[in-house]
C-alpha positions as CSV (number, residue, x, y, z in Angstrom):
1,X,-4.7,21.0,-2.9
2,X,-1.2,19.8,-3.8
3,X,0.9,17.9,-1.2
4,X,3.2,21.0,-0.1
5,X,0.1,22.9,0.9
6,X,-1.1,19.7,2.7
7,X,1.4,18.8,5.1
8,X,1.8,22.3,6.0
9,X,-1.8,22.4,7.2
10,X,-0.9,19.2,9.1
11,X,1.9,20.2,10.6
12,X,-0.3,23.3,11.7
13,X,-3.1,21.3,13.1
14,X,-0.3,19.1,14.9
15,X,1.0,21.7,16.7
16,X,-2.3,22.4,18.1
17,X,-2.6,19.4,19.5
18,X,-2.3,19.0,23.3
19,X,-3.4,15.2,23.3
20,X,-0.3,13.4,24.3
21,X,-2.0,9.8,23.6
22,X,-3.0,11.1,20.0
23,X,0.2,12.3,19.2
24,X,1.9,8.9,20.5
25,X,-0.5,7.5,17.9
26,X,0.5,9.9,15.0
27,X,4.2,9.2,15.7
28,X,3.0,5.3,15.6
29,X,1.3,5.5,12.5
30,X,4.3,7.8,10.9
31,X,6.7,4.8,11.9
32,X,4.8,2.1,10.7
33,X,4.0,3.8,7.2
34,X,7.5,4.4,6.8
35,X,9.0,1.2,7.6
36,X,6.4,-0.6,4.9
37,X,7.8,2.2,2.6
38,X,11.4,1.1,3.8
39,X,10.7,-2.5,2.9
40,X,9.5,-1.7,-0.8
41,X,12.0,-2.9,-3.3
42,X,11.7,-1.5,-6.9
43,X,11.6,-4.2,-9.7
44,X,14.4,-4.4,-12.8
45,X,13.2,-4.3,-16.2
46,X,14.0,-8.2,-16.8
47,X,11.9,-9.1,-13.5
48,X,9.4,-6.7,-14.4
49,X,9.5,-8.6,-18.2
50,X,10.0,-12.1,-16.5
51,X,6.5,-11.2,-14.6
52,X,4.5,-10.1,-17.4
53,X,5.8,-13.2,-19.2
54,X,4.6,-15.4,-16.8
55,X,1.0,-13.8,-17.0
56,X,1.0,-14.4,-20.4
57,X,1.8,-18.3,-19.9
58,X,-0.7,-18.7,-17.3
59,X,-3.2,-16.9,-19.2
60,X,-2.8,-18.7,-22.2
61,X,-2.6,-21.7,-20.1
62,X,-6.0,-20.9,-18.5
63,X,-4.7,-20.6,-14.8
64,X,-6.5,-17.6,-14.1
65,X,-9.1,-16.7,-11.0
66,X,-12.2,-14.7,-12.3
67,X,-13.5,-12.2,-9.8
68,X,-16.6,-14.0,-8.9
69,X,-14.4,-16.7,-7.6
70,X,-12.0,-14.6,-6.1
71,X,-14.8,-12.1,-4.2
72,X,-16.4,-15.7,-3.3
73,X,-12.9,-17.5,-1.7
74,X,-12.2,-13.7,0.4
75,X,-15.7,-14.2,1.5
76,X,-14.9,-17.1,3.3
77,X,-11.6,-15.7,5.0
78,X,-14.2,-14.1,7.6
C-alpha cells in the first residue's frame, strides 16, 4: 500500500472518530513528530566527508565499542 492510499484511509478513519481525548492525542502526536522533523538539519558533503573521516581515524586507532559492550553498558541504563 503506497503512502497516498494510506493517509487517505487515515484521514477516513479520523473522521469517524467521535473520541475528543483521542483526537487531542492524534493532534499531540502530529505536533510532536513534526517539530522533531522541524529540528533535522541535513549534512554538506564536507561534514558528511569530515564524519566518515573521523570513523576511519578512530577505527584505525582502535576507539571503537563492539556490540557486546554496547548492549552490556544500555543494559545498565535501567
Amino acid at each position: 500500500m503506497d503512502i497516498q492510499t494510506r493517509k487517505i484511509e487515515f484521514i477516513q478513519e479520523f473522521l469517524k472518530l467521535q473520541n475528543e481525548e483521542l483526537i487531542s492525542r492524534l493532534e499531540n502526536l502530529l505536533r510532536a513528530g513534526k517539530s522533531k522533523n522541524d529540528d533535522f538539519k541535513q549534512m554538506t558533503i564536507d561534514e558528511f566527508n569530515s564524519r566518515i573521516d573521523q570513523s576511519m581515524n578512530d577505527s584505525k586507532n582502535d576507539r571503537l565499542t563492539n556490540s557486546d559492550d554496547l548492549i552490556a553498558e544500555i543494559e545498565k541504563w535501567s
